[in-house]
C-alpha positions as CSV (number, residue, x, y, z in Angstrom):
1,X,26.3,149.7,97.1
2,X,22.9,148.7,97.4
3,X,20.0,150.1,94.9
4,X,18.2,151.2,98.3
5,X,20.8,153.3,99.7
6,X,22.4,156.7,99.6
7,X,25.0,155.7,98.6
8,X,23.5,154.4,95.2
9,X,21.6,157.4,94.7
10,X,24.4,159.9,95.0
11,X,26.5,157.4,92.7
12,X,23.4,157.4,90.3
13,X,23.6,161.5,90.4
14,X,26.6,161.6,90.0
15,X,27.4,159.6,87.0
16,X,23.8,160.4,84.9
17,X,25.5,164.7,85.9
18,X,28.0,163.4,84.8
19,X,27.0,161.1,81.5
20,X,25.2,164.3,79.8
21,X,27.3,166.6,80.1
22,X,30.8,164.8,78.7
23,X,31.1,164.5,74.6
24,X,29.0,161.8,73.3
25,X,32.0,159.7,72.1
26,X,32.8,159.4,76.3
27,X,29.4,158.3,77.5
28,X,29.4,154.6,76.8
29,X,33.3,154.5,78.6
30,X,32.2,156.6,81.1
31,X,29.8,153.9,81.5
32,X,32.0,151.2,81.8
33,X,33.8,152.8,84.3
34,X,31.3,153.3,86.7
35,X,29.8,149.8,85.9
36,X,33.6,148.5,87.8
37,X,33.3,150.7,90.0
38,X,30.5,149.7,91.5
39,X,30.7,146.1,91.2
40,X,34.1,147.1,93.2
41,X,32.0,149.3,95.6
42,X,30.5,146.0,96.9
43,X,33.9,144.5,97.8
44,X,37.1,145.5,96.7
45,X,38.9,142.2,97.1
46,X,36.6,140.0,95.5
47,X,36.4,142.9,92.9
48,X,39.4,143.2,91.9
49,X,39.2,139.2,91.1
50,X,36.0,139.4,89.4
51,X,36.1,142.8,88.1
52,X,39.4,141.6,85.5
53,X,37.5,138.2,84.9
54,X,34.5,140.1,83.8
55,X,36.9,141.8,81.5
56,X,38.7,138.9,80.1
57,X,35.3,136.7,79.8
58,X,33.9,139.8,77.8
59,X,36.8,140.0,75.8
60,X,37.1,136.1,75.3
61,X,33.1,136.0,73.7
62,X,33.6,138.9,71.7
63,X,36.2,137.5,70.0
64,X,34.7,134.2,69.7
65,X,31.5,135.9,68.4
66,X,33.8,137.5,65.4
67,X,36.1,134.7,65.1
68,X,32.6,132.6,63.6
69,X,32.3,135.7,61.0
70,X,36.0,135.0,59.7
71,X,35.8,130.5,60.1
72,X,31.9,130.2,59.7
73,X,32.7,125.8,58.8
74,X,33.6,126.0,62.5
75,X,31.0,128.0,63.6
76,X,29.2,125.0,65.3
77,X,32.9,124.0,67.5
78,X,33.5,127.4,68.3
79,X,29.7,127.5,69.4
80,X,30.3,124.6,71.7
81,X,33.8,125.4,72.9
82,X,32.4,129.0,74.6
83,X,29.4,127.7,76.1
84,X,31.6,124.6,77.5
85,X,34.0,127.0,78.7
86,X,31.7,129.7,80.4
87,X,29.6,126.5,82.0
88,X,32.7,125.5,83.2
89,X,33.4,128.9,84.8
90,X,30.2,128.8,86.7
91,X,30.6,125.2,87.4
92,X,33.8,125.7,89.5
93,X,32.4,129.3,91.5
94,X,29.1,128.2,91.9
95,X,28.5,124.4,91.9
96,X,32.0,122.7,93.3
97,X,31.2,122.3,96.8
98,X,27.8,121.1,95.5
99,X,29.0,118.6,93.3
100,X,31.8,117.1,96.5
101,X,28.5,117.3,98.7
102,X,26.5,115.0,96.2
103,X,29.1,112.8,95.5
104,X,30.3,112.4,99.2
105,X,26.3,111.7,100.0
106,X,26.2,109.2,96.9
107,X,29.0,107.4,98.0
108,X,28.2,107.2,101.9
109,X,24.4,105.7,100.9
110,X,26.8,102.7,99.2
111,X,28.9,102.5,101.7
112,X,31.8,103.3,99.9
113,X,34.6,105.5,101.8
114,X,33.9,109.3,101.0
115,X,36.4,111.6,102.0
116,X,34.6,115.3,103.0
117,X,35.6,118.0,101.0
118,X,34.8,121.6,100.9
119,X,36.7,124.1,98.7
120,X,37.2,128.0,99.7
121,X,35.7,129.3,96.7
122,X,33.9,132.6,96.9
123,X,31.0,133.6,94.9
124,X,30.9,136.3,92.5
125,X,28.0,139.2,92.7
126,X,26.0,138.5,89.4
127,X,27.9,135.3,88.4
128,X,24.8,133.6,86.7
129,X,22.9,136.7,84.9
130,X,26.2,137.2,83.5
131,X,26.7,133.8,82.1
132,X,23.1,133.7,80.8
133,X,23.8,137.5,79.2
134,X,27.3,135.9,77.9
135,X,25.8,132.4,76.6
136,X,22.6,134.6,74.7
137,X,24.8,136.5,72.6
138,X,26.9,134.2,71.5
139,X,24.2,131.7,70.5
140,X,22.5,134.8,69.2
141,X,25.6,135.2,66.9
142,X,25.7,131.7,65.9
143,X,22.1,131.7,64.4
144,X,22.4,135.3,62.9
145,X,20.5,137.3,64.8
146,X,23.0,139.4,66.1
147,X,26.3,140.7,64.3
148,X,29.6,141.5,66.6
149,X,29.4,145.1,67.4
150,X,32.8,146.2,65.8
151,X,33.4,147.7,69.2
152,X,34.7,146.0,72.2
153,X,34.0,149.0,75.0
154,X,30.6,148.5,73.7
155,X,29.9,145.0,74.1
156,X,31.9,145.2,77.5
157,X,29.2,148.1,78.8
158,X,26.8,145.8,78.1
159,X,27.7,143.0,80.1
160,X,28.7,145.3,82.7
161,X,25.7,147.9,82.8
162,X,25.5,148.5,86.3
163,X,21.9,148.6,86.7
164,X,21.1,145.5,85.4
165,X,24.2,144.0,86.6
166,X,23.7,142.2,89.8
167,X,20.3,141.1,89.3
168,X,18.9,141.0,85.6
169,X,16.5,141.7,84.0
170,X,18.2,139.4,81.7
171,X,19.4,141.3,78.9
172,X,20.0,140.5,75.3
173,X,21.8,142.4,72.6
174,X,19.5,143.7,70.6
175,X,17.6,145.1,73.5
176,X,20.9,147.0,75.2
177,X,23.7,146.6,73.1
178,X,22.1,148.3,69.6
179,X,20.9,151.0,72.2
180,X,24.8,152.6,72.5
181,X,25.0,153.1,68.9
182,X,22.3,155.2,68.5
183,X,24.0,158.0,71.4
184,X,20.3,158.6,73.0
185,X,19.4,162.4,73.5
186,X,18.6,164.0,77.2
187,X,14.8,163.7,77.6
188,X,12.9,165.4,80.7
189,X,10.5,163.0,80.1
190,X,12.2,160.2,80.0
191,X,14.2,161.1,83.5
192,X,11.1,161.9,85.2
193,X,9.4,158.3,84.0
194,X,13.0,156.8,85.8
195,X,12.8,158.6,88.5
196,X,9.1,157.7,89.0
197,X,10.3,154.3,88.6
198,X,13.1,154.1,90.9
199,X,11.1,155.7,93.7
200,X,8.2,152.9,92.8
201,X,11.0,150.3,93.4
202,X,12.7,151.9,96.6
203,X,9.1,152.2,98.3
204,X,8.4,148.3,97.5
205,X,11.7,147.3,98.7
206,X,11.8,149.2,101.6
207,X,8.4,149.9,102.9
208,X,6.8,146.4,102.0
209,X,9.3,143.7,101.1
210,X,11.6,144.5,104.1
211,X,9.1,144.9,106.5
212,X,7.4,141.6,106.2
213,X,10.6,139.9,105.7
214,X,11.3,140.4,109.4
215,X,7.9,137.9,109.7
216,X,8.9,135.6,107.4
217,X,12.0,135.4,108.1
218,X,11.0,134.4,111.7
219,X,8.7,131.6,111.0
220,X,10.7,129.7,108.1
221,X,13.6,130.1,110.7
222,X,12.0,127.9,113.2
223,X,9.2,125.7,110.9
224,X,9.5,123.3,113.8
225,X,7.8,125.7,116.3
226,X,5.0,126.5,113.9
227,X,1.4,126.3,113.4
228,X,-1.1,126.1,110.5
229,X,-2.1,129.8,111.3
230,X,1.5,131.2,111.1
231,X,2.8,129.1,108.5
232,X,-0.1,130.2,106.3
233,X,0.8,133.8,106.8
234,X,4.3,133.1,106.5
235,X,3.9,131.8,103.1
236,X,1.7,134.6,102.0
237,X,4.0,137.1,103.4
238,X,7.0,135.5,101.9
239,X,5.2,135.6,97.9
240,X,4.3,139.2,99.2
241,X,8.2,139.7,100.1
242,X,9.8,138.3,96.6
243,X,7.3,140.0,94.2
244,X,8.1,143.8,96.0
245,X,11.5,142.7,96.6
246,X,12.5,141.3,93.2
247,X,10.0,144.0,91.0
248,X,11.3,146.7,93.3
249,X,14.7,145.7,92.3
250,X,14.1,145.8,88.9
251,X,11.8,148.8,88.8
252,X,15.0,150.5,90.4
253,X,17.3,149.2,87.5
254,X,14.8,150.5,85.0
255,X,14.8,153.9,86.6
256,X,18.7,154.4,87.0
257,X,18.9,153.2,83.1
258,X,16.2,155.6,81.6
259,X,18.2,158.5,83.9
260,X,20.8,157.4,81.4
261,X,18.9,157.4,78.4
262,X,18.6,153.4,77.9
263,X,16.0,151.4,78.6
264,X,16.0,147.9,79.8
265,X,13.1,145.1,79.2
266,X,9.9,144.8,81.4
267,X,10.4,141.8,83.7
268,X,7.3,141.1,85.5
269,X,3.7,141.7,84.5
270,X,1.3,140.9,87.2
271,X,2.0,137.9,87.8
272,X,-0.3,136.6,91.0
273,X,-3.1,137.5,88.4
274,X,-1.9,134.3,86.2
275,X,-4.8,132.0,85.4
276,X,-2.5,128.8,85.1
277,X,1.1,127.7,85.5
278,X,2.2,128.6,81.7
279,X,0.5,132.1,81.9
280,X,2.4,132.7,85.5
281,X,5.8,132.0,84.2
282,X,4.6,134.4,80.9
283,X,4.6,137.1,83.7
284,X,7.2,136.2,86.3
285,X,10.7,137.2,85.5
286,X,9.7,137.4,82.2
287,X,13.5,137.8,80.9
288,X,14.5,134.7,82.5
289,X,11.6,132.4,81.2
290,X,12.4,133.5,77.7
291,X,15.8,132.7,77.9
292,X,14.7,129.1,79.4
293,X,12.5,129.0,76.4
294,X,14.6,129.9,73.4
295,X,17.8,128.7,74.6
296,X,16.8,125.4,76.7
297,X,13.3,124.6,76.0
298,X,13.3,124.7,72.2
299,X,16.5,123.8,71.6
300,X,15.6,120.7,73.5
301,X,12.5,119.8,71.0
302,X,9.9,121.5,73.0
303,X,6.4,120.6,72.0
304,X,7.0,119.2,68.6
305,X,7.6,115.6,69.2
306,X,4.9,114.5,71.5
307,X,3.3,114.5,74.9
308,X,6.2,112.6,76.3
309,X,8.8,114.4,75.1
310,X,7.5,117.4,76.0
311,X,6.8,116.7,79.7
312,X,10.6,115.4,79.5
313,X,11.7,118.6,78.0
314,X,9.3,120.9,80.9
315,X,10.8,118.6,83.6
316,X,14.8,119.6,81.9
317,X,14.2,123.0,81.8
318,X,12.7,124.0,84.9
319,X,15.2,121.4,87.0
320,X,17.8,123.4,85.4
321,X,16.3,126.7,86.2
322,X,16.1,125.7,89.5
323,X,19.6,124.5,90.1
324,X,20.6,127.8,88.6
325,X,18.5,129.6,91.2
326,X,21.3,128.1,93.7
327,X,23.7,125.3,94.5
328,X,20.9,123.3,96.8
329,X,18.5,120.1,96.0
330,X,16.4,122.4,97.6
331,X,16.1,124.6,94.0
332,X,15.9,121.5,91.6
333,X,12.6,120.4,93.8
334,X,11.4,123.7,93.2
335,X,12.3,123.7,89.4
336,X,10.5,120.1,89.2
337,X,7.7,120.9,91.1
338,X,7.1,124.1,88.6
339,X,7.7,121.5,85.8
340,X,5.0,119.0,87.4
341,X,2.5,121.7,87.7
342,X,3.1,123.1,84.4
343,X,2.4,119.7,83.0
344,X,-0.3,119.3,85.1
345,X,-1.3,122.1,83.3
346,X,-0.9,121.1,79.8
347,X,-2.4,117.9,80.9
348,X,-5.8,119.9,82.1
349,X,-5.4,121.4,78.6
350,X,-5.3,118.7,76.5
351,X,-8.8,117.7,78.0
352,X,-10.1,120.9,78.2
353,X,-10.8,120.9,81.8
354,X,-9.3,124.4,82.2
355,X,-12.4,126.0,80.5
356,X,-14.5,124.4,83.2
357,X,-13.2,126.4,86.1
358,X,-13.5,129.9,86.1
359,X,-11.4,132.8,85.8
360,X,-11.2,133.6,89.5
361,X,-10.7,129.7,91.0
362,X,-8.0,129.4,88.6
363,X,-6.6,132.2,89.6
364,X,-6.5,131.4,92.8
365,X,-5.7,127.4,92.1
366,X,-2.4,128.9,90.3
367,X,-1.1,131.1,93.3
368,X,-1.7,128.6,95.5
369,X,0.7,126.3,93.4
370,X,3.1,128.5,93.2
371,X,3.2,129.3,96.9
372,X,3.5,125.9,97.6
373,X,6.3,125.7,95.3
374,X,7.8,128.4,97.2
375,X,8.2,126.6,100.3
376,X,11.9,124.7,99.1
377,X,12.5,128.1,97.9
378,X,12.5,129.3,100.9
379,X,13.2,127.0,103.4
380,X,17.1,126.8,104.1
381,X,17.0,122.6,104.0
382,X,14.7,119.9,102.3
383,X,13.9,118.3,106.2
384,X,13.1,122.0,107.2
385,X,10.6,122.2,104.1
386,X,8.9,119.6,104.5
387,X,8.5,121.0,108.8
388,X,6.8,123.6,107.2
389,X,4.5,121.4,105.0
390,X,3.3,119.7,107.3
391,X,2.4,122.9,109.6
392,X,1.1,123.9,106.4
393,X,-1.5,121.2,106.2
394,X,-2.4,120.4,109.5
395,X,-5.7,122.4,110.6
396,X,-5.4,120.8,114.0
397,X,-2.3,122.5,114.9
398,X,-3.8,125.6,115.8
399,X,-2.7,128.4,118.2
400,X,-3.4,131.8,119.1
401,X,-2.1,134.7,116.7
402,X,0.9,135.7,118.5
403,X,4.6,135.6,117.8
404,X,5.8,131.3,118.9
405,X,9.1,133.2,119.8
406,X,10.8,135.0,122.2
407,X,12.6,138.0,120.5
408,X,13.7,138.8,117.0
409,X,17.7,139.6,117.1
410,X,17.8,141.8,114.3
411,X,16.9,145.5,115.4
412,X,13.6,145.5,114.5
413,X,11.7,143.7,117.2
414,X,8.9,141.5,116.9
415,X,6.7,141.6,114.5
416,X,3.0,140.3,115.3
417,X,0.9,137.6,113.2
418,X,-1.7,140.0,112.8
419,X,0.1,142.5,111.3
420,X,1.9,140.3,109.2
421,X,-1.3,139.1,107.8
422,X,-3.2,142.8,107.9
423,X,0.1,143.8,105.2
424,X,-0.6,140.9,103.3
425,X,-4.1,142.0,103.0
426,X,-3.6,145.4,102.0
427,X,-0.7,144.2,99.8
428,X,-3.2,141.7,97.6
429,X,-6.2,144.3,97.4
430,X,-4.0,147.4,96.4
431,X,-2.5,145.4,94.0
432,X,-6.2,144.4,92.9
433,X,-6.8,147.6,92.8
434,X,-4.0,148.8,90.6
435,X,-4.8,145.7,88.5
436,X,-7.9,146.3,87.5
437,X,-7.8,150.8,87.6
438,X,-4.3,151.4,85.7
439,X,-6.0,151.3,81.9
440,X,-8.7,153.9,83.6
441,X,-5.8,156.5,85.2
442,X,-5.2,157.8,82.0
443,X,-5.9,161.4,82.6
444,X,-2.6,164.0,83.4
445,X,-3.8,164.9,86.5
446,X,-3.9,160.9,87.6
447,X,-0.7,160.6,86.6
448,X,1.4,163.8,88.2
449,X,-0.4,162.5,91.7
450,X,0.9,159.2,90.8
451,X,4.6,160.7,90.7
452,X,4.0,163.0,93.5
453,X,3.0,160.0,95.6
454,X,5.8,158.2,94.7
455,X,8.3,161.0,95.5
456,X,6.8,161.6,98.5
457,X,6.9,157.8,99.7
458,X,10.8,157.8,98.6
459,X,11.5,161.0,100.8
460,X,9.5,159.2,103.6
461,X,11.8,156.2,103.6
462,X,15.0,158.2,102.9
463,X,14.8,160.1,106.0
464,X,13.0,157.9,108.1
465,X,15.3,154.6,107.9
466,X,17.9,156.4,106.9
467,X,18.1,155.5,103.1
468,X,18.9,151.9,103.9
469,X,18.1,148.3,104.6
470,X,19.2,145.4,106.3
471,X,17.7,143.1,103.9
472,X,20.0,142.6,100.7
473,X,17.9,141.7,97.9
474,X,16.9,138.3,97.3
475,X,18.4,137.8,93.8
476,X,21.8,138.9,94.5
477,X,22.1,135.1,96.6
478,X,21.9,133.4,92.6
């Protein structure tokens, strides 16, 4: 049941008709019960595995989280013994063919007999934002920020809450969980504002990120057959794909929760306008860099104890981010090369370089870092990344602005490089645009146009494709 289907939306109606109108004392188990059923929706099977585990894992850390209330000498043990046990959960879903694959590899470059292996294990829908939601509380428990809410079907609604389920934003207690004890009140307000949202979402999903993804997905599909030209494009397009994609996702999960009454944290703040790698991650998935920070980064000494150890503790973090981003060496060079520039960064800093370059070239300098980041991302393979680099970087390979490939197998037909790069274009100067006139568009009259438009767009795409997409999101894969 994807966010950008009609399905969703008559499930959305549905329960929010549905969630006002029952007693007050049935809305947050109401909740839960639609948070199952659509994590079933997606496939029963694997739901009715996953769906129980989600149970029994909520159940498990909430009564770990009280059990440190009752023994607080063991409170450090018991700390340990749930985080070991939930990495261990994700460990065995998400990483055990990974960790055979190394090992075999290891062993082959000694020459040492290494037998393959590849286990049947399938992967969970929102596996990881889970265990981060999961691992947060009960460290937030630990250092008495947050108290055991006294009821379970409470703290199992707020693992579960469907719209942030799947793909974040990241989540803590005191930002969802305090929410169902204070039994929010119907606001027309506050349903139009989620309505504007999730038609703001379903536009950039459908009408942007799934239309250049046909493009991009094209070109990193053959990075052998490319040129500088339309691996240039590519790599715009595909930055283009994942902001609209991933904020369109979670403008969509803001939306269905304030049609509910709740309201979930912001998770991107314009990002590509970043002046340096710090400042970019301040703005990019903002609810995942702030669990990184308090619950990796810090924990790990982070600045205090010297250049050294902080570049160490950079390098950690953001290799672990990217390994959580997927089972692939692909995502720790990605994580590392985020901790190289961000180090670079700090570096440039230190010496106060930064303050010679102005606003603009830095800005520019930083999105440039981060697309090239991008490309293991991306790119299915490390030898198919580095294809693309070198198209990337080679001037010489140069050839006319049509499509290297013969046909696009996927319904929607070829897509031309100058197209591709007229969207990117218009993409980068409306969001300018937005950027810089938003604090201006305060007047009413600004804003009910703003809605209008973005009803108007959402109608457009519901009847025109039909209310759905072939691309799935691009955060459900972690």
């Amino acid at each position: 049941m994807l966010f950008n289907s009609l399905t969703y939306i008559l499930f959305l109606a549905l329960v929010a008709l549905l969630y006002w109108q029952v007693p007050a004392r049935f809305r947050v188990p109401l909740l839960l019960l639609a948070s199952y059923g659509f994590y079933m929706s997606w496939s029963p099977p694997h739901g009715l595995i996953y769906g129980p585990l989600i149970f029994v894992d909520s159940l498990y850390f909430y009564g770990l989280s009280v059990a440190m209330l009752r023994w607080p000498q063991f409170k450090k043990s018991l700390l340990i013994f749930g985080i070991t046990t939930e990495l261990l959960l994700l460990a065995y879903f998400k990483y055990a063919n990974f960790l055979a694959q190394t090992s075999e590899q290891i062993l082959r470059f000694f020459h040492l007999p290494a037998a393959h292996q590849h286990f049947d294990i399938f992967l969970p829908l929102a596996i990881s934002f889970t265990n981060f939601v999961l691992i947060s509380y009960l460290i937030d428990v630990y250092r008495g920020k947050e108290t055991p809410d006294p009821s379970f079907v409470r703290f199992a609604t707020y693992v579960a809450f469907f719209p942030h389920l799947i793909a974040g934003p990241i989540v803590r207690a005191s930002e969802l969980l305090r929410q169902f004890d204070e039994n929010p009140r119907f606001d027309k307000a506050r349903l139009i504002q989620g309505i504007h949202r999730f038609c703001t979402g379903f536009f950039l999903k459908v009408f942007i990120a799934d239309v250049i993804a046909v493009y991009v997905d094209t070109i990193f599909g053959h990075p052998t057959l490319q040129a500088f030209n339309t691996t240039w494009i590519a790599l715009y397009g595909f930055s283009v794909q994942l902001f609209c994609d991933f904020f369109g996702y979670t403008l969509m999960a803001q939306g269905s929760a304030l049609v509910l009454g709740y309201t979930l944290p912001e998770n991107f703040n314009a990002p590509y306008f970043a002046k340096n790698m710090s400042e970019f991650w301040q703005r990019w998935h903002m609810s995942l860099s702030r669990w990184l920070r308090d619950y990796l980064y810090i924990p790990l000494g982070g600045n205090r104890h010297g250049k050294f150890n902080t570049y160490r503790n950079l390098f950690i973090t953001m290799g672990l981010g990217g390994l959580w981003h997927g089972a692939s060496w692909n995502f720790v060079i990605w994580g590392l090369l985020n901790g190289l520039f961000l180090c670079v960064y700090k570096t440039a800093a230190h010496f106060k370089i930064n303050r010679l370059i102005p606003t603009v070239l830095a800005v520019v300098i930083t999105f440039h870092a981060v697309c090239l980041t991008r490309v293991f991302f991306r790119a299915p393979t490390i030898q198919e990344a580095w294809h693309f680099l070198g198209a990337l970087l080679n001037p010489f390979q140069w050839q006319s602005l049509e499509m290297p490939l013969g046909s696009v197998e996927d319904g929607h037909g070829l897509m031309r490089s100058e197209t591709a790069l007229l969207l990117v274009i218009l993409f980068f100067v409306g969001h300018a645009l937005i950027r810089y006139y938003r604090p201006r568009l305060t007047h009413p009259l600004w804003q009910e146009a703003s809605i209008a438009a973005a009803y108007g767009l959402f109608l457009y795409c519901l009847f025109t494709l039909g209310g759905n997409s072939s691309q799935q999101f691009i955060y459900f894969q972690f």
